[in-house]
C-alpha positions as CSV (number, residue, x, y, z in Angstrom):
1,X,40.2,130.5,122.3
2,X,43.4,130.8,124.0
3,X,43.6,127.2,124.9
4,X,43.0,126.4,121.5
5,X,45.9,127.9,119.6
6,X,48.3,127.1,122.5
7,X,47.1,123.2,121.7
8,X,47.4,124.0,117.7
9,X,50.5,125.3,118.2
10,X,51.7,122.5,120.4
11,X,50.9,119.9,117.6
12,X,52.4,122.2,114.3
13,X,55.8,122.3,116.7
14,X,56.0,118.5,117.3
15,X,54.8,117.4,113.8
16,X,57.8,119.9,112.6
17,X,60.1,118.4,115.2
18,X,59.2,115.1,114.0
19,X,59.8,115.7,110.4
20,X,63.0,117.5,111.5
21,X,64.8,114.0,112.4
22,X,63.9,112.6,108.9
23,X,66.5,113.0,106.8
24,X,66.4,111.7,102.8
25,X,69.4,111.5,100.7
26,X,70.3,109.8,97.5
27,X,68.2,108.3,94.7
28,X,64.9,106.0,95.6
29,X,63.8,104.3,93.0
30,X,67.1,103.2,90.5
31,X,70.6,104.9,91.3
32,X,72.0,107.3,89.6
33,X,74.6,105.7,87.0
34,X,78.2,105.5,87.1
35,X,81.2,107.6,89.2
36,X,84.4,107.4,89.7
37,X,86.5,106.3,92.8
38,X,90.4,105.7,94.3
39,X,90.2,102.6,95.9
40,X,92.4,102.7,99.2
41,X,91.9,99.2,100.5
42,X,91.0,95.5,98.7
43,X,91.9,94.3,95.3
44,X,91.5,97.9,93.8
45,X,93.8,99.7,95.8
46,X,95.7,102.5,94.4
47,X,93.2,102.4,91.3
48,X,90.9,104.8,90.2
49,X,87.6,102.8,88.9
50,X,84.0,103.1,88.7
51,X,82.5,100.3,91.7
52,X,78.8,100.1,90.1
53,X,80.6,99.5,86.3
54,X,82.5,96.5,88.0
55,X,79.5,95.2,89.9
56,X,77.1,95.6,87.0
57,X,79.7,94.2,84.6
58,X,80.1,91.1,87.2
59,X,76.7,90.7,87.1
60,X,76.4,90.9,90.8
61,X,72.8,90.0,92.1
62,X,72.8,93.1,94.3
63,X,75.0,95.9,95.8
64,X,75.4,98.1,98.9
65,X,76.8,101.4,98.3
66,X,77.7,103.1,101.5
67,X,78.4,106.9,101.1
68,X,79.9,108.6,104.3
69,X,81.4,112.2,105.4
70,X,83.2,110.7,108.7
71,X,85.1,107.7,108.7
72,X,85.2,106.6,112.8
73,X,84.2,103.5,114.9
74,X,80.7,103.7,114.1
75,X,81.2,103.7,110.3
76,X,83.0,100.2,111.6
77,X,80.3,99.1,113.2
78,X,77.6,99.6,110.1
79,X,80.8,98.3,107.7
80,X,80.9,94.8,109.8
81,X,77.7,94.1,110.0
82,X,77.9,94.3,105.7
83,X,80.6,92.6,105.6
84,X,78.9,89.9,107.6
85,X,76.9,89.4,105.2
86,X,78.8,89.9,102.2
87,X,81.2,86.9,103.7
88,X,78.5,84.4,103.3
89,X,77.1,85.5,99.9
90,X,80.0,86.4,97.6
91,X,78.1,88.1,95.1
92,X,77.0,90.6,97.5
93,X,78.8,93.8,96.3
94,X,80.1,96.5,98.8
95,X,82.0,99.6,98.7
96,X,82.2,102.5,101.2
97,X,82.6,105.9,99.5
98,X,84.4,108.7,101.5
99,X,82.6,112.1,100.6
100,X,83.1,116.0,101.8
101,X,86.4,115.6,103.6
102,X,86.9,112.1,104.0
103,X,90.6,111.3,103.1
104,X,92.1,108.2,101.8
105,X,94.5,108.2,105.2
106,X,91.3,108.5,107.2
107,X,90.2,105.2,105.3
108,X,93.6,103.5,105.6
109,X,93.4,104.0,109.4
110,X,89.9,102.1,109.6
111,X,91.8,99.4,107.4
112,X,94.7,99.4,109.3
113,X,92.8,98.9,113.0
114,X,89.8,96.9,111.8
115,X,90.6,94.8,109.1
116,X,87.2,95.5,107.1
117,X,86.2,93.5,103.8
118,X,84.5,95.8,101.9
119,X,86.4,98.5,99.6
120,X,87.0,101.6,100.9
121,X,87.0,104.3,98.7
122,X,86.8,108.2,98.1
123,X,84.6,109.8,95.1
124,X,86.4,112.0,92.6
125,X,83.6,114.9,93.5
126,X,84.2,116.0,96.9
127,X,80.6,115.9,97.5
128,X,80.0,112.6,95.9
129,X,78.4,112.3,92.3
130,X,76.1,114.9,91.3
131,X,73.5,112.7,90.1
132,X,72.9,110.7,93.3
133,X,71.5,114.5,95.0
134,X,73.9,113.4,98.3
135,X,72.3,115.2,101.1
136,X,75.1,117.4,102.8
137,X,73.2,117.1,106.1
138,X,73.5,113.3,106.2
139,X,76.7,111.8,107.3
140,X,76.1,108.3,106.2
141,X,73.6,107.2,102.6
142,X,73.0,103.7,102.3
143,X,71.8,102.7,99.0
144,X,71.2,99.0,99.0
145,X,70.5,98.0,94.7
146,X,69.8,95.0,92.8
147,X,70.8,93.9,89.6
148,X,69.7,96.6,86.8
149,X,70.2,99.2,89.7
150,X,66.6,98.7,91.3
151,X,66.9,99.9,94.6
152,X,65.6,98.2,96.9
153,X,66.3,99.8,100.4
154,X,67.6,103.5,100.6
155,X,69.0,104.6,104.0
156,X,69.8,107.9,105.2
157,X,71.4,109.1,108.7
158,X,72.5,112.2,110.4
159,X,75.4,110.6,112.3
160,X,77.8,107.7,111.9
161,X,75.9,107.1,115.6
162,X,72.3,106.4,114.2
163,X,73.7,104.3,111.2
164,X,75.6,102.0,113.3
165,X,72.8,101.6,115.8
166,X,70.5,100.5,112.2
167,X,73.5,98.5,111.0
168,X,71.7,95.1,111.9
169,X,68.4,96.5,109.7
170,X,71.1,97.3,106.7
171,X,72.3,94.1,107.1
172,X,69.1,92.7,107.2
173,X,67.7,94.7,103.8
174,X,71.7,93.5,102.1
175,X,70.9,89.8,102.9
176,X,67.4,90.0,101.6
177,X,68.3,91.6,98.0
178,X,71.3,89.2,97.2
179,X,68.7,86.3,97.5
């Protein structure tokens, strides 16, 4: 008997454990509507503008919204690897949006060092917009939308680490909804 609900309690600790890693944050299904953002780098800078109004008035075939609460190297790394693709499909919209303590300077310093493509921005909310239910305890959401907002891949990471290290499978899901 003993034996038995040692074993059961083995297997409710590492199904918990497992579940524990997973970490879901952002919209699923269509994103949330428009917000509002100061653009510190590209053609924006200095302006305070809504990124999904501009790609949805462009008609852009489909989108990668990056939302982030550090702004280091490995936010870089997962930035390149969408640029990359955005350089050779030009309708690819991108845009990097600093959330719960990210400053413009922070931004600037990426910009400054790295020379990155895609807009960097910082919401108006601190926390990012409402609507898209940002989950505090992940430091980078990836929403990656078609046109009509559909999304298509929704990616969600504890650390800047883990998203660089899926930056190639972002990439990948970017590429694969511009087509």
């Amino acid at each position: 008997m003993r034996a038995l609900f040692t074993l059961g309690l083995a297997l409710a600790l590492s199904v918990s454990f497992a579940n524990a890693d997973d970490v879901k944050s952002g919209p699923d299904k269509k994103i949330a509507g428009p917000f509002n953002v100061k653009a510190f780098t590209g053609e924006k800078a200095g302006k305070t503008l809504c990124y999904v109004c501009k790609f949805g008035g462009e008609s852009r075939p489909a989108v990668v919204l990056i939302f982030t609460q550090k702004a280091d190297d490995n936010l870089v790394a997962l930035v390149k690897a969408v640029d990359g693709v955005q350089k050779n499909n030009e309708k690819l919209g991108t845009v990097v949006v600093g959330v719960g303590g990210v400053q413009g300077a922070d931004l600037e310093k990426l910009q400054k060092d790295h020379k990155l493509t895609t807009a960097l921005t910082v919401a108006e909310d601190k926390d990012g917009p409402d609507a898209y239910k940002l989950n505090k305890d992940a430091a980078v959401t990836v929403l990656v939308y078609t046109k009509g907002g559909n999304i298509t891949n929704n990616f969600a990471f504890k650390s800047t680490k883990e998203a660089a290290e899926k930056a190639k499978d972002i990439a990948a899901a970017a590429e694969k909804a511009v087509k």
